[in-house]
Every structure is written in structure tokens, then in C-alpha cells.
C-alpha positions in Angstrom: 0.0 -4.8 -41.4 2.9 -7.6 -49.6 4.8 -10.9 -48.8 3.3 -5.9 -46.5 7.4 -7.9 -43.7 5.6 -10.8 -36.6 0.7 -15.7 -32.9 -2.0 -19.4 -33.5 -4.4 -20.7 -35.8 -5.9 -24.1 -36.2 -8.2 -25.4 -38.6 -9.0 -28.5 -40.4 -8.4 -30.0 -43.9 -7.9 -34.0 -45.9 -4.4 -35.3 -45.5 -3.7 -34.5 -49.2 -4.6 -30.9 -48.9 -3.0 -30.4 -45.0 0.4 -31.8 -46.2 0.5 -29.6 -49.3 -0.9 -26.6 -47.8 2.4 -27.1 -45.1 4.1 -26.8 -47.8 2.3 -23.8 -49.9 2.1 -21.7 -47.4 5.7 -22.0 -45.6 6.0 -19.3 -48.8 2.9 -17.3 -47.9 2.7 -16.8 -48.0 14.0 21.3 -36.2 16.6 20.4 -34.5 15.9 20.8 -30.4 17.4 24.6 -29.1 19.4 24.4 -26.2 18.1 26.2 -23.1 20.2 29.2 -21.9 22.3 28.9 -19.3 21.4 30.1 -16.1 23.2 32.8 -14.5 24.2 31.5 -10.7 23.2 33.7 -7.6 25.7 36.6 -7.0 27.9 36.0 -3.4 26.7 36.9 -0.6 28.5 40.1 1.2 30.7 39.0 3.9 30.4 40.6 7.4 33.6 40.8 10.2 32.7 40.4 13.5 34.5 42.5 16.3 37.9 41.6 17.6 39.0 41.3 20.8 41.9 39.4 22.2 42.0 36.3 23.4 38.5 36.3 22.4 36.1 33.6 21.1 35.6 33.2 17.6 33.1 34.9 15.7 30.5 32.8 14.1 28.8 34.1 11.0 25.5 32.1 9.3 24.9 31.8 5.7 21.7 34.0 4.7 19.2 31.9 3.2 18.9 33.5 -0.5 19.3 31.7 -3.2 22.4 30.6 -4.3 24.1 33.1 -2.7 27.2 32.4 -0.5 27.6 32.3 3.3 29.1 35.3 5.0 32.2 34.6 7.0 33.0 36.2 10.6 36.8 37.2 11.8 37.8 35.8 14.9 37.3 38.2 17.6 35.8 38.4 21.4 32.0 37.5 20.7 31.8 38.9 17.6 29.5 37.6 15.4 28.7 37.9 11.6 26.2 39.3 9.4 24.2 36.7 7.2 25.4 37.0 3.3 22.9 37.3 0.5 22.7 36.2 -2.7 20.1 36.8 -5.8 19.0 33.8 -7.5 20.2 33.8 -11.1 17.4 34.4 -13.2 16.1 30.8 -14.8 17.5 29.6 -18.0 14.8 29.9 -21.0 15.0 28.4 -24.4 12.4 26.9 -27.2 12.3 23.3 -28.5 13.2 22.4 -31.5 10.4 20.9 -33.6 9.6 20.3 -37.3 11.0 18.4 -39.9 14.5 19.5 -39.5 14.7 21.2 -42.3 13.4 18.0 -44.4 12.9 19.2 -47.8 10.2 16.1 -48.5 7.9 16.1 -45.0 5.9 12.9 -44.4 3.9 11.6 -41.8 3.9 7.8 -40.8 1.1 5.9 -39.8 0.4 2.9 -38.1 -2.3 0.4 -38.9 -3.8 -2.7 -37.0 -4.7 -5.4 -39.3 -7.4 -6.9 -37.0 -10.0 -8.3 -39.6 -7.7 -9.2 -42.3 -7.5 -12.8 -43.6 -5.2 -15.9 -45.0 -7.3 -17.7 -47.0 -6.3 -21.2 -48.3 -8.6 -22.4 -51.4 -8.9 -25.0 -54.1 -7.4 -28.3 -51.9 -8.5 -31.5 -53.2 -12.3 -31.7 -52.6 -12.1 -29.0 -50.7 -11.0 -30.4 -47.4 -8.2 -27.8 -46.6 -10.2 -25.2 -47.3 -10.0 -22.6 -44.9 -10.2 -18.8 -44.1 -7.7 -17.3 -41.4 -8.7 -14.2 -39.5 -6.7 -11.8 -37.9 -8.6 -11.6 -34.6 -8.2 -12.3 -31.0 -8.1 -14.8 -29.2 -5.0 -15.7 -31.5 -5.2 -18.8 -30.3 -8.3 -20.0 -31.8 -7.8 -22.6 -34.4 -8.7 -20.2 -37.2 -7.5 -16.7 -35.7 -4.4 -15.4 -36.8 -2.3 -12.3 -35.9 -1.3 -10.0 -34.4 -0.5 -8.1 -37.6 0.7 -4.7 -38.6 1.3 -1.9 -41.5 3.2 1.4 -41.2 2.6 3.6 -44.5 4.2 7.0 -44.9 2.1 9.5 -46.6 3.1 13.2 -48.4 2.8 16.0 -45.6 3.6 19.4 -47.0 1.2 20.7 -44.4 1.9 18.2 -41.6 -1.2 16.1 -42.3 -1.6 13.3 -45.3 -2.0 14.7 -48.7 -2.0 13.6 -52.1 1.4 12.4 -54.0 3.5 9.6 -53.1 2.7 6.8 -50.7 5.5 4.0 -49.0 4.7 1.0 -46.9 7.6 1.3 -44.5 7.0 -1.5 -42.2 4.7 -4.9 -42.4 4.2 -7.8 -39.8 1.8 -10.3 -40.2 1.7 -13.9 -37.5 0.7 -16.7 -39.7 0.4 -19.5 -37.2 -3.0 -22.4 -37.6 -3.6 -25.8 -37.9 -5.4 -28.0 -40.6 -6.5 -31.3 -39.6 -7.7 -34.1 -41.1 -8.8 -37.9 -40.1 -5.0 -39.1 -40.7 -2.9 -36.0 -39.9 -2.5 -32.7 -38.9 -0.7 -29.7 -39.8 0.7 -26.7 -37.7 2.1 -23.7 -39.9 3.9 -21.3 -37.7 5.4 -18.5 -39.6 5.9 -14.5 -39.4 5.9 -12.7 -42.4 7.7 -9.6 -42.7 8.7 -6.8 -45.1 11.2 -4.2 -43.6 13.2 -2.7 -46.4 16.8 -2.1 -46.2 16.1 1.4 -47.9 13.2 2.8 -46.5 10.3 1.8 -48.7 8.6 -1.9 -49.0 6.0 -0.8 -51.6 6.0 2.7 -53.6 2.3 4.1 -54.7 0.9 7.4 -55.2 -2.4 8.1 -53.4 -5.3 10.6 -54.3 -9.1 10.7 -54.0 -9.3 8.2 -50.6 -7.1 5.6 -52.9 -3.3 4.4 -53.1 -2.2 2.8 -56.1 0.8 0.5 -56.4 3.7 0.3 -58.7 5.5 -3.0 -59.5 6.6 -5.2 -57.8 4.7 -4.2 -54.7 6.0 -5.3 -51.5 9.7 -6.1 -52.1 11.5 -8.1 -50.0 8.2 -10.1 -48.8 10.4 -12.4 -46.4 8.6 -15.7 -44.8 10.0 -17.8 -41.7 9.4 -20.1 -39.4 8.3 -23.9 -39.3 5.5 -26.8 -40.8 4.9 -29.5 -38.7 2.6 -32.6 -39.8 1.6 -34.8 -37.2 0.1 -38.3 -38.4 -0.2 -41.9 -39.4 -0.3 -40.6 -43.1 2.2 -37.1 -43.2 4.7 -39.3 -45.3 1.7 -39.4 -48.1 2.7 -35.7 -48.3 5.9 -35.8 -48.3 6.7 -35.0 -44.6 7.9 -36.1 -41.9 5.7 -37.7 -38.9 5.8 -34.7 -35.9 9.2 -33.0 -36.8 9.2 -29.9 -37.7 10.2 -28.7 -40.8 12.3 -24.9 -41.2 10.9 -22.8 -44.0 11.7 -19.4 -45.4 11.4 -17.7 -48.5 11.9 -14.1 -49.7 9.7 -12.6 -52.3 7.7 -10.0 -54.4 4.2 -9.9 -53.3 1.8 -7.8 -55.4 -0.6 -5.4 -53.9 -3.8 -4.4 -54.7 -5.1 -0.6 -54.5 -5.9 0.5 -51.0 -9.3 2.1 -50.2 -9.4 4.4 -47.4 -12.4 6.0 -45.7 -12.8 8.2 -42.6 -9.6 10.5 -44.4 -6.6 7.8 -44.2 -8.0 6.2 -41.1 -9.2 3.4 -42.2 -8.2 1.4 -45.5 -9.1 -2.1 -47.1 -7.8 -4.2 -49.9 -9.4 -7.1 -52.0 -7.5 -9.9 -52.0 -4.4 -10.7 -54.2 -3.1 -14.3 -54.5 0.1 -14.8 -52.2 0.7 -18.5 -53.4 -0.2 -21.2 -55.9 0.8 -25.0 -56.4 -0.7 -28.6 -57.5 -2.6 -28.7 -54.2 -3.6 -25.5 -53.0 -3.7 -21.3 -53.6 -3.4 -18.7 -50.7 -4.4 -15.6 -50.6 -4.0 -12.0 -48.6 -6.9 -10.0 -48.3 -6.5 -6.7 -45.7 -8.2 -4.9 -43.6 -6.7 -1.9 -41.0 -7.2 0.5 -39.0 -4.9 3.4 -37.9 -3.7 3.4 -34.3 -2.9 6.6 -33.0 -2.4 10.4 -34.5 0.3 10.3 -37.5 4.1 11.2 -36.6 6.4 13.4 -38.4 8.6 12.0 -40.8 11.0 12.9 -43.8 10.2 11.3 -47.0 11.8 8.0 -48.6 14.4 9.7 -51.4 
């Protein structure tokens, strides 16, 4: 849910195109009140019993009211005390906090499944590693990819989404599939992430159902994980024969606008090109859906 920075997908390709796709896409590409105290039960009175000498002691038995303390009996020829009582302390009351805190900038997050969106490899030498990647369960189908998520933070004045400025706050994408081919085969499993050190990933402004994007878009776009060719011919593309190779990159991935419907529940975006070399392009297209009610926030400064 940019390179917008967390499962399996298989698919088949020519060993040209599966090595250099291993390759292309390892860079795919207020404040809570306290409640009041509560007053505790006054004592109970305490009762004597009658003295005597030589007599037994007195017994006296706690009264059963609320917090209130047992009477006590003198010692004296069967005397006997008279229950104490006690009024319960009336309960403790107060209000919970709620609100922004005093947030001079309210927001609201919310959380989008990226089931439906797609990693799309293209333009592999006569075509053979062409393939489109689907975020969809199973995940382990040889051309399903995911899970994947988006958290955006939208302008709240009035506790709902409104127009003005838009962040993508969090972004986790599993990129994990495998190309095939007569003479080798390629596993790519990676997790794309963006989670900025300073609250946004991606600044926009949205209006009208639409969220535009200012450069660079989503910034740090962070790729990791491993490659793995398996194969008589892997060393024709430069890789090793069922070792796995480490990958990770960081970059800027550019976004295109967001289109939402259905108020801000639902949003897609046209594709934008994550990746490009001599044997292949990748590319991000997205599709989401929000999961839940949006959550109270304070703006990204």
C-alpha cells in the first residue's frame, strides 16, 4: 500500500529475460482527565459490650455496609457488641480525554489494502519474461503477489478528510514470484517499503476526489531481500546457479495522481515506471481500498 516502503509469486519468462529481470527488479522495484477520587466509606460506630468480672469476652461483628469499619466489643461477662456501619464513598466520576490534544494541524489516517494492484514486468527479449503480478490471494500462486499496504494522512479540520494537504505515511508492498524458462528459473523475493524518518513518504495536496503529488514522490523508496536463479544456463545472466543473491536499494519513486471514489474510500493509480535496464522495465500500477473508519491524527509539520 512509491518505491509507497512487507509473500510468493511465480511466473515464467526466456533465460535472457528471467536473469535480467532478477536483476531489474531486485531495485523495484485531549489529553485523558483523570477520574476523581473516591471518597472511602466513613467508620463504622463502635459499640461496648457490658462488663462483668471475670467474665467472657464480648464479641462484636462487623456490619456489613460498605466500606465501613467493624465495631469492636470491651471485654465483659457476655457482653456483646453492636454491628458498626459505614456509608460507601460515593463513586469517583471523571470524563475522557479525547480530541486532538490541542493539535493545531488535525488529520486523520487511513489505511488502505492494496489487493488488485500489480508489478508488471515488460519489454524482455521476445517477450518471454513478460509478466503481470497481482496483488491477490492465494499469495502463493505463481503470479500473486502481496500482501500490500498504504497509510495516507488527510487534512481534518472537522474530523473527517477534507481538501488541503495529503502524506503517505506508511507503504508495504511483498514482491515475491518466479519467472521460468526452458533453462532456468528465477525467484525474486523482496519487500518494498517506504517509512519516513519524518513523518511523510510522499507530500500532495488533494481536492475534487484527487491527490496530486509533488516531487520526488515517495522518498526513501527502500527495496530488500534476495534473487535466486536456478539453472543449467543462470551464468548466461550473470548469476550464479541456485544461490541466492542479497539485493537492496533505496530510492525516489514517482507517483502518479490518486483517483478516489466512494469519498476517500477507495483510490486507484495508472501506472508509473519503477525500473528500466537493457533487458527489461517494471512497473507499479495501484489499486486500494480503505480498511476500517479513519483515526485521529496531528498533521506532518
Amino acid at each position: 500500500m512509491p518505491c509507497m516502503t512487507s509473500r510468493h509469486l511465480r511466473s515464467s519468462v526466456s533465460l535472457a529475460l528471467v536473469l535480467g529481470i532478477g536483476s531489474l527488479i531486485a531495485c523495484g522495484g485531549g489529553d485523558d482527565a483523570a477520574p476523581a477520587t473516591t471518597p472511602s466509606g466513613a467508620s463504622g460506630s463502635t459499640a461496648s459490650g457490658g462488663s462483668s468480672s471475670g467474665g467472657a469476652a464480648g464479641k462484636a461483628s462487623g456490619g456489613t455496609g460498605s466500606s465501613g469499619a467493624a465495631g469492636s466489643g470491651t471485654a465483659g461477662a457476655s457482653g456483646s457488641g453492636t454491628a458498626g456501619s459505614g456509608t460507601a464513598g460515593a463513586a469517583g466520576s471523571g470524563t475522557a480525554g479525547s480530541g486532538t490534544g490541542g493539535c493545531a494541524n488535525p488529520t486523520v489516517d487511513v489505511v488502505y489494502d492494496l489487493t488488485g494492484s500489480t508489478f508488471e514486468i515488460t519489454d524482455t527479449p521476445l517477450g518471454a519474461g513478460n509478466q503481470v503480478n497481482t496483488v491477490a490471494t492465494p499469495y502463493e500462486d505463481p503470479k500473486h503477489i502481496g500482501p500490500g499496504t498504504m497509510k495516507l494522512r488527510f487534512s481534518a479540520p472537522a474530523g473527517q478528510p477534507d481538501a488541503g494537504r495529503v502524506d503517505v505515511i506508511d507503504y508495504d508492498l511483498v514482491l515475491e514470484f518466479t519467472v521460468s524458462s526452458a533453462g532456468a528459473s528465477v525467484h525474486t523475493d523482496l519487500v518494498v517499503d517506504v517509512t519516513p524518518p519524518v513523518c511523510s513518504g510522499a507530500q500532495g495536496s488533494f481536492a475534487s476526489g484527487k491527490a496530486t503529488w509533488m516531487p520526488p514522490g515517495l522518498d526513501p523508496y527502500h527495496t530488500k531481500g534476495q534473487v535466486t536463479c536456478t539453472g543449467a544456463t543462470c551464468s548466461l545472466g550473470g548469476l550464479p546457479n541456485g544461490t541466492p543473491q542479497p539485493k537492496e536499494s533505496t530510492e525516489k519513486l514517482k507517483l502518479n495522481d490518486f483517483v478516489f471514489t466512494s469519498g476517500v474510500t477507495e483510490f486507484t493509480m495508472e501506472k508509473v515506471q519503477v525500473s528500466e535496464d537493457k533487458q527489461s522495465k517494471t512497473w507499479l500500477t495501484l489499486k486500494a481500498k480503505a480498511v476500517g473508519a479513519p483515526t485521529p491524527s496531528c498533521g506532518c509539520k
